[in-house]
C-alpha positions in Angstrom: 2.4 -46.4 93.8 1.1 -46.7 97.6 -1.8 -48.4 98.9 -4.4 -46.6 101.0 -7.3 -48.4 102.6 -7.0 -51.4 100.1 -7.1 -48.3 96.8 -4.0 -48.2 94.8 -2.5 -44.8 94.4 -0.2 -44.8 91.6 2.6 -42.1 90.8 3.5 -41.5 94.3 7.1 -41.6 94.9 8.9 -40.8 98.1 12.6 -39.5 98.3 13.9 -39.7 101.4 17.2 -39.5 103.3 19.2 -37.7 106.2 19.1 -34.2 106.4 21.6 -32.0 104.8 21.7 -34.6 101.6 19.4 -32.0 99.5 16.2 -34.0 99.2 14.1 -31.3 100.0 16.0 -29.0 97.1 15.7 -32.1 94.4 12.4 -33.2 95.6 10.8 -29.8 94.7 13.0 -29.8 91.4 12.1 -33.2 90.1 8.1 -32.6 91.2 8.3 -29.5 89.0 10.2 -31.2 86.2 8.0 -33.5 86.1 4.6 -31.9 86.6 4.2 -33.9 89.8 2.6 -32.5 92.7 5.4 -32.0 95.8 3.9 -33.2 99.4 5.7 -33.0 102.6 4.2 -35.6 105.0 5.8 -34.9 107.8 6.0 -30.9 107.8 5.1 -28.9 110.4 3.3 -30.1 113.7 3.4 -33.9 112.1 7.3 -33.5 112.4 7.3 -32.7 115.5 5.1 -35.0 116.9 7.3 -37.8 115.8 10.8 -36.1 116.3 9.1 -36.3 120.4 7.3 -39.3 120.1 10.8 -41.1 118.7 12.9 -38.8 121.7 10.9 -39.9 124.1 11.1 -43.9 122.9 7.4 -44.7 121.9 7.9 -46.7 119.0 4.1 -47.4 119.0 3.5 -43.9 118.6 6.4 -43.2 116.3 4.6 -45.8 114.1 1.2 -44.4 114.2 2.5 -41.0 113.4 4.7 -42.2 110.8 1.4 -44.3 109.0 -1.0 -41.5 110.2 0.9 -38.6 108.0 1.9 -41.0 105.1 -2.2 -42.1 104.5 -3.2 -38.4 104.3 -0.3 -37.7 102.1 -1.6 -40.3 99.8 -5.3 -39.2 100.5 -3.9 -36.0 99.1 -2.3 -37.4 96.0 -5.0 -39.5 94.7 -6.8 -36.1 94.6 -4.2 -34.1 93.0 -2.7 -36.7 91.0 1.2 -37.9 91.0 2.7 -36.9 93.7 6.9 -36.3 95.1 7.1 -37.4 98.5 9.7 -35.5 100.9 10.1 -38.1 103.3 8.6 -41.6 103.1 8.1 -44.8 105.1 12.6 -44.7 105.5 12.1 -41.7 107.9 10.1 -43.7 110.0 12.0 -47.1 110.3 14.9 -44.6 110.9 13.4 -44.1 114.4 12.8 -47.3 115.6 14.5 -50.8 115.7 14.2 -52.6 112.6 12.5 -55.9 114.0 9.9 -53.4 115.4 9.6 -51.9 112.2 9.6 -54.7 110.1 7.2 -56.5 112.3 4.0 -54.1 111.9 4.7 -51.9 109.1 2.7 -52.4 106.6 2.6 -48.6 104.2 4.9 -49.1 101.8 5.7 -46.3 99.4 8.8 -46.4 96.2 11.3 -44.9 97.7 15.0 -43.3 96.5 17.1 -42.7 99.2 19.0 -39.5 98.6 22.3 -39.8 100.6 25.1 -37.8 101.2 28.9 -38.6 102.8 29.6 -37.5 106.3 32.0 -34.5 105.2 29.1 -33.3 103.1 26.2 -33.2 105.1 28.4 -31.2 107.9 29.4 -29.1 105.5 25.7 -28.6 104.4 24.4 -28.1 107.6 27.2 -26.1 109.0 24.7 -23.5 106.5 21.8 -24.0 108.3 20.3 -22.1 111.1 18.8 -25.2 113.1 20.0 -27.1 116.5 23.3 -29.2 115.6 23.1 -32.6 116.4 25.9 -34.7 117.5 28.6 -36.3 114.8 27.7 -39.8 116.7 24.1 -38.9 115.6 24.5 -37.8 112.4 27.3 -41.2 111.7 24.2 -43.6 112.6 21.3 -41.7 110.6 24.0 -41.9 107.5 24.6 -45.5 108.1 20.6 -46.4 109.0 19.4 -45.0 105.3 21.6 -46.4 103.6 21.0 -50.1 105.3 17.4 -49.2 104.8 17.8 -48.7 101.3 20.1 -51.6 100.6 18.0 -54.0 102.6 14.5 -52.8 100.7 15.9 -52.6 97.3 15.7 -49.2 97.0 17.9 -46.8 94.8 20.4 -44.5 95.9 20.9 -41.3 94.4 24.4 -39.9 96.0 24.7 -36.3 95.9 28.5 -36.3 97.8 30.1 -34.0 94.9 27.3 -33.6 92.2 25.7 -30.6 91.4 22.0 -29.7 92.3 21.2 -29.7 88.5 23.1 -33.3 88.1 21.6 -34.6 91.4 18.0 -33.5 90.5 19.0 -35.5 86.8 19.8 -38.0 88.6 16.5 -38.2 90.6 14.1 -37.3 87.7 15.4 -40.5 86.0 15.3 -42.7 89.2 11.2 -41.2 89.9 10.6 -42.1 86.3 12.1 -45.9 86.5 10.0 -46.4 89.6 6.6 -45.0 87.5 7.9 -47.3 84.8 7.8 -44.3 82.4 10.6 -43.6 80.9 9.4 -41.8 78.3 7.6 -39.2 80.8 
């Protein structure tokens, strides 16, 4: 569940994580397995406002963005029912410095950290068609979710050498614990 303007939204999970660990593939999967509706907070010009606002060190900003597009993203799901986040609240503390973060977030949204090895995300983005990023950069977002998801509690679904059908398993069972609904 998330909290919007005092109004509990429940069934809202976010799965969040680096890129290249497949959360955008087992996001979709899991919301369809599971009749859930699949939002994507910070697609399109959202994204980019806070990839700049983070580049250029406005943590202020980077914040209000972050907040901004998770509220309508919960907006949306208490209109369309449960919803799969692709991206959550970890994206955003994965910009800024965690006393910063810590200090005035206040959104906070069941995450599962999807996470993937070093070796592995290369490899997955090595398939990509997108900008590389630097092997320093991609060493500290590794490192920053999984602190993140240690430090919050969170669960981590590692998707190093499973399959997509096994890491989507996974996941569907991990969205399920956190709706307490096992028997979904």
């Amino acid at each position: 569940m998330g909290v919007v303007d005092g109004q509990v939204i429940r069934g809202v999970v976010g799965i969040d994580g680096h890129d290249g660990t497949g959360k955008t593939t087992i996001a979709k999967n899991v919301a369809a397995q599971l009749g859930m509706s699949y939002l994507r907070p910070f697609g399109g010009s959202r994204g980019q406002e806070l990839t700049r606002a983070s580049e250029s060190g406005d943590t202020a900003e980077v914040l209000r963005i972050g907040a901004s597009a998770l509220e309508h993203a919960l907006e949306s799901a208490s209109q369309a029912g449960p919803a799969i986040l692709d991206r959550s609240w970890m994206t955003v503390a994965s910009l800024v410095d965690g006393k910063a973060f810590q200090d005035h977030w206040t959104l906070w949204i069941p995450t599962i950290l999807c996470w993937t090895d070093l070796p592995t995300t290369l490899a997955r983005l090595a398939q990509r068609d997108e900008p590389e990023e630097s092997l320093a950069a991609h060493r500290h977002y590794i490192a920053r979710y999984k602190e993140l998801a240690e430090a919050n509690g969170c669960t981590v679904v590692d998707t190093s050498h499973a399959s997509e059908e096994d890491s989507t398993a996974e996941m569907a069972l991990a969205v399920l614990a956190l709706l307490g609904n096992a028997a979904h």
